[in-house]
N, C-alpha and C positions, 0 to 999 in steps of 0.2 A: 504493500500500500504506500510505503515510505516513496519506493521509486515513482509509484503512476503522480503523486500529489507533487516530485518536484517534476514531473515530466510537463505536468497542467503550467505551476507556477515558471516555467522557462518558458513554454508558448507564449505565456502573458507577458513574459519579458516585466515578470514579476524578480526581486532578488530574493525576499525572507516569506517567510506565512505574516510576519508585520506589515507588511506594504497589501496582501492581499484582506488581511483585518482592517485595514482601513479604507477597502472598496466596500468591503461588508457593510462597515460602520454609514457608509455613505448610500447604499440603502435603506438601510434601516431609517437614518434621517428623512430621507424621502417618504417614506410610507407615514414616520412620524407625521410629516406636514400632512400626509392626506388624511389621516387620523381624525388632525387639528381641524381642515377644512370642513368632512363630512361634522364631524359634531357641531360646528357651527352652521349645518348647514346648506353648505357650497360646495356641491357636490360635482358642480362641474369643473371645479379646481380642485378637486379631489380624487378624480379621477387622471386630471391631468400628470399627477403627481404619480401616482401608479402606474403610470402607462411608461413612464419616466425610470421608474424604479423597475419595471419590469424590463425595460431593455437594458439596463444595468447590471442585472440580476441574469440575463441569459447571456450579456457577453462577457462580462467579470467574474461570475459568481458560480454558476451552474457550472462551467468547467472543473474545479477544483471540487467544488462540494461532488460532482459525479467522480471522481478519485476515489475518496474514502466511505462514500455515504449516496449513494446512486439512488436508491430507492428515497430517500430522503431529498435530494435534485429533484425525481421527476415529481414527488406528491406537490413539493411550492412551488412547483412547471406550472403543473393543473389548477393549483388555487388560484396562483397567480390569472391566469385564464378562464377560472370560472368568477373569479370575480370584477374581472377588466366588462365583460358579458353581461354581469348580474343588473335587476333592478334592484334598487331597495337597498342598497349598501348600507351597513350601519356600523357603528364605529366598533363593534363586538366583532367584525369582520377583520377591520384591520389591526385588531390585538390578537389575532390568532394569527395574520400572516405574520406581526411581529414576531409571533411565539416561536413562527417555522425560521425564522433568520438568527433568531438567540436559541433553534434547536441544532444550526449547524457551526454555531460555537461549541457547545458543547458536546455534541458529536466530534471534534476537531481534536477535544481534547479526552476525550473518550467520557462523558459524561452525556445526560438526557433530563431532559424533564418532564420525561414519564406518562405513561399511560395513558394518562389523563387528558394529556394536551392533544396526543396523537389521535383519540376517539372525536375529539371537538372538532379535527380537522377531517376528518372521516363526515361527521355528520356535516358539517359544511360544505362539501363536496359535493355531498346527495340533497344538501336542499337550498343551496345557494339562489338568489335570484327568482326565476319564476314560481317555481315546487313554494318555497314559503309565503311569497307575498299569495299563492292563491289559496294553502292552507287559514292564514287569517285573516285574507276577505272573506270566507265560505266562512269563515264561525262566526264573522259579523252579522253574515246574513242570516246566519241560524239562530243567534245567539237573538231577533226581533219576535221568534215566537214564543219561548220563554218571558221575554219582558213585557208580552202582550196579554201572556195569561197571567205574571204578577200581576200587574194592574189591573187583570180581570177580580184576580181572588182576592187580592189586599187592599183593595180602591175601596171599600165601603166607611162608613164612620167612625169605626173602631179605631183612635188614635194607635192603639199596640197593633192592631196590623197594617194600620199604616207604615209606622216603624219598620215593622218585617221587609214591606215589601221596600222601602228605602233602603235597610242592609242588603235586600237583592240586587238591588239599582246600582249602587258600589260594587258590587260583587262584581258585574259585567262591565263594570266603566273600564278598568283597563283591555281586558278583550276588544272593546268599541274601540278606543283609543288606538290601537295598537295592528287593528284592521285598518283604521283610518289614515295610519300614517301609511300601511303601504300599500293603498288606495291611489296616495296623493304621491308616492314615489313611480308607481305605474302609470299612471296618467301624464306624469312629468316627464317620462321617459317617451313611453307609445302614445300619448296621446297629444302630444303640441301644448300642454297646458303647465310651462317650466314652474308659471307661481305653486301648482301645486306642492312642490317639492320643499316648501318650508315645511308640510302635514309631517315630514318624515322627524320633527322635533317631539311629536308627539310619542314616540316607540322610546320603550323603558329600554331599548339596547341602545341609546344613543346618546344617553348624556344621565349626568346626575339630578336634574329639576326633572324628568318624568321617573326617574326610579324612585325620588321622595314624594311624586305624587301617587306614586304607586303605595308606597306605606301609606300616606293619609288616606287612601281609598279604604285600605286596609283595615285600619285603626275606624273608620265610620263605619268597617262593617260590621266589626265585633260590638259596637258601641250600641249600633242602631237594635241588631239584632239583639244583644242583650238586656235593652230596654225591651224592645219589643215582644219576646217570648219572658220574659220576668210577669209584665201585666196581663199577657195572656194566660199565664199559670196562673196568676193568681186570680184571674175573673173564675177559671175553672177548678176553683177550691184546690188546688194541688199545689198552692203556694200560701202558706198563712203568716202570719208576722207571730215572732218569738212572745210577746208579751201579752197579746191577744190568744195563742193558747195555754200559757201558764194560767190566766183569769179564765179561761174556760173548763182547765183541771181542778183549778180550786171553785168554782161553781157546781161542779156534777160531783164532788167530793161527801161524803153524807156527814153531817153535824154530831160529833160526840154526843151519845148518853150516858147519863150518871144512872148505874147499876148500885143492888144492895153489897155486890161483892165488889166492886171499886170502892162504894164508903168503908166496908169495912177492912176492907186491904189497906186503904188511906190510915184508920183508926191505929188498925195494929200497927202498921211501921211507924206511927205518930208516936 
C-alpha cells in the first residue's frame, strides 16, 4: 500500500502526504462554505461551492485516497454525485460528506469513525434528493386526514378536549413543517418558483431555530395533553383530588359507641 500511495502522490507531483493534507484541508473548507451557505439558505451558492469541491476532490483527492482506501474513494464519488443531483439539500447532508473527508484522514492513519457514520452515509445514498422530499410531502398529505378527524372528535365545548386535540395539533406541526420545506425546495428547483427555497428554513435538518422549534412543539404537547387528559379523568371520576377523598373516608366512617364493656374496661384500668 506504502508503494501505490507514493506512486499517487508523485503523479501529483505531490512531495510528502503534508502537501496532499492540505489539498484535503482545502476541500473540506469548500464544503464548509457550502454548509454555511445552505443553512442560510442560499442554496445556489451552495451548490456552487460543491461543484467546486467536487472537482477538487476527483482530481486531488480521489487518486491517493483510491491507494489505501478504494472503497472509501468510490462511496464520496457517489455522495459526492448524489448530492450535486439532489433536491432539498440540507445542511445534515453536508456534515456527512464532511464526515467522509475526516473518514479518509483517518483511514490514512489507520483509524475510522465507525459504524455509525458509515450507515448514515449508506442511508443517504438510498434517499438523497427525490426518495425523501417525496416520503414527506406524502405524510403531509396524509398527515390532513388525521387533523380532520381531531377536529372532528375534539372540536366540541369540552375545554379538556379541546386541549387534546391542540397537543394533537403540535404533534403534527413538525411533520407539516418539514413537508413544507421540501415542498418549497422542489418547487424551487423543478418548478421556476426560486422564492420558494427560503421554505427549506423551515426543516429541523437545517439549522438550530427549527430544531428548538421542534422542542417547543414538543414541550406544548406534553403540556396540552396533560392538561387535557388530567380534566378529562377527572370529569370521568377516575381522577379525585387527595383531600376530597380523605373527607369522604372520614364521612362513610361509622361514629364510636360507648358499650357497658368499654365503661367498664375504662373503670378497671382507672
Amino acid at each position: 500500500m506504502s508503494r501505490q500511495l507514493a506512486e499517487a502522490l508523485h503523479r501529483l507531483a505531490l512531495p510528502s502526504l503534508l502537501d496532499w493534507l492540505v489539498l484535503l484541508d482545502e476541500v473540506r473548507g469548500s464544503l464548509a462554505r457550502a454548509q454555511l451557505y445552505a443553512a442560510s439558505g442560499q442554496l445556489n451558492f451552495a451548490r456552487e461551492q460543491l461543484v467546486y469541491a467536487h472537482s477538487r476532490f476527483r482530481l486531488t483527492i480521489y487518486p491517493v485516497v483510491g491507494a489505501y482506501a478504494p472503497d472509501l474513494a468510490q462511496r464520496a464519488d457517489r455522495f459526492f454525485l448524489r448530492m450535486k443531483d439532489a433536491a432539498g439539500l440540507r445542511t445534515v447532508d453536508f456534515t456527512l460528506l464532511l464526515g467522509e473527508i475526516q473518514e479518509m484522514e483517518e483511514r490514512l492513519f489507520g483509524a475510522t469513525l465507525g459504524p455509525w457514520h458509515a450507515l448514515q452515509v449508506q442511508v443517504g445514498l438510498l434517499l438523497l434528493g427525490i426518495p425523501r422530499a417525496t416520503f414527506f410531502v406524502l405524510a403531509v398529505a396524509l398527515a390532513f386526514f388525521p387533523l380532520y378527524l381531531i377536529r372532528l372528535t375534539f372540536g366540541g365545548r369540552n375545554v379538556y378536549w379541546n386541549l387534546l386535540g391542540l397537543a394533537f395539533l403540535f404533534l403534527f406541526l413538525p411533520i407539516l413543517a418539514e413537508g413544507l420545506s421540501y415542498f418549497g425546495s422542489v418547487m424551487a428547483e423543478y418548478g421556476g418558483l426560486p422564492w420558494m427555497a427560503a421554505l427549506a428554513n423551515l426543516s429541523i435538518g437545517q439549522g438550530l431555530l427549527p430544531y428548538l422549534a421542534w422542542g417547543l412543539s414538543t414541550f406544548l404537547v406534553v403540556a396540552l395533553a396533560g392538561a387535557g387528559l388530567r380534566g378529562i379523568a377527572a370529569q370521568f371520576g377516575l381522577l379525585r383530588d387527595r383531600g376530597a377523598e380523605v373527607a369522604a373516608a372520614e364521612a362513610e366512617r361509622p361514629e364510636p359507641r360507648l358499650t357497658s364493656e368499654a365503661i367498664v374496661e375504662w373503670d378497671e384500668e382507672f
